[in-house]
N, C-alpha and C positions, 0 to 999 in steps of 0.2 A: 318731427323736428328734433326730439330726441336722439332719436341717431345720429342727427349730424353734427346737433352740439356732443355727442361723445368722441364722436368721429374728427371732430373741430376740422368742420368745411363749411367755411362760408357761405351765404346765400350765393354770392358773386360763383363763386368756385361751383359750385351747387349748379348754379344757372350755365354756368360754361359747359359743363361735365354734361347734362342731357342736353345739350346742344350741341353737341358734336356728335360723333359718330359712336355707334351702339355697340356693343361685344355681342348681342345673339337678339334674333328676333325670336320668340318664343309662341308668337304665333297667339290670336283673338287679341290682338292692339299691346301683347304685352312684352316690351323690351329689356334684356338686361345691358346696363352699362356701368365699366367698370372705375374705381375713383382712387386715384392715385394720394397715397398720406405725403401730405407735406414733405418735401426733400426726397422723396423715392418715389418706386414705378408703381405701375398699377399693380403688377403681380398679386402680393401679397395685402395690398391696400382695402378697399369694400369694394361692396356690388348693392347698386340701386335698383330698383324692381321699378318698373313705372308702367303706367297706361299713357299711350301715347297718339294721336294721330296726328303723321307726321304736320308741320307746320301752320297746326291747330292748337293742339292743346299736347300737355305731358302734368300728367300724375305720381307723384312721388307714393308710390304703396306702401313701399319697403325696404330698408337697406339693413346690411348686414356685414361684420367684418369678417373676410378670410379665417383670421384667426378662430372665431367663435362660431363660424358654421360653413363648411365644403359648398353647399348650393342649395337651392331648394330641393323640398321633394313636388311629388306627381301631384298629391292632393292639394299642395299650395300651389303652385300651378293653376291648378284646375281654378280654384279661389281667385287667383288674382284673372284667371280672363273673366270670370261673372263678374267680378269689382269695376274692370276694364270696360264690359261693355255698359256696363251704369252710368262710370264715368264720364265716358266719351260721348253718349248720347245722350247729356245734357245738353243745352240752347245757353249759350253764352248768359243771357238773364237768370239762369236757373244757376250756370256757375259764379254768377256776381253774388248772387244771395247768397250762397251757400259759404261765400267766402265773407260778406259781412256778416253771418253769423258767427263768424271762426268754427264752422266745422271744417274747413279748409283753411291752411294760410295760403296768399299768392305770393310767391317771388316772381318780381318783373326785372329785365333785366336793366341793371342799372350803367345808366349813362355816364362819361365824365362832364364834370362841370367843366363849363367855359374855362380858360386854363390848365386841363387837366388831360392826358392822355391815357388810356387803360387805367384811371384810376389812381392815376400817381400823381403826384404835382411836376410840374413841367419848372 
């Protein structure tokens, strides 16, 4: 969570961003997807590492900005698919715990309120 308060993206934006579509499957459940900064493209913006089965679960492992590093290497890689498959084959009660303990946060994605459209006031 660090990174993203450096990064300043919201959970919402957070939540949108590995919900949609991926920039590279990297193969043992781990995807990169890219995050566009505020008012400009993704290009130059970050890249979130995450563990993911698709419309399961998604793990936020790692993110990083353009600026401060080109991509991972081979050995991180390698690390985030053993992180990947830990993750992923937790049992829903095993990833409740682990999130009331706060070794996890969850971001769930949030709804508008009654009167409210995407989050704006109507």
């Amino acid at each position: 969570m660090r990174f993203a308060r450096r990064f300043d993206i919201s959970d919402a934006e957070l939540w949108r961003a590995v919900n949609g579509a991926y920039d590279a499957d990297l193969g043992g459940g781990v995807f990169k997807f890219r995050l566009a900064r505020r008012g400009e493209g993704t290009s130059g913006g970050a890249r979130a590492i995450v563990a993911m089965k698709v419309d399961v679960r998604v793990v936020l492992m790692y993110g990083f900005e353009k600026k401060d590093q080109a991509n991972i290497k081979i050995d991180e890689l390698r690390a985030f698919r053993k992180a990947a498959r830990v993750y992923l084959s937790y049992s829903e009660a095993e990833m409740t715990a682990i999130v009331r303990e706060e070794s996890l946060l969850e971001i769930v994605e949030s709804r508008p309120r009654k009167g409210e459209r995407h989050g704006k006031s109507v």
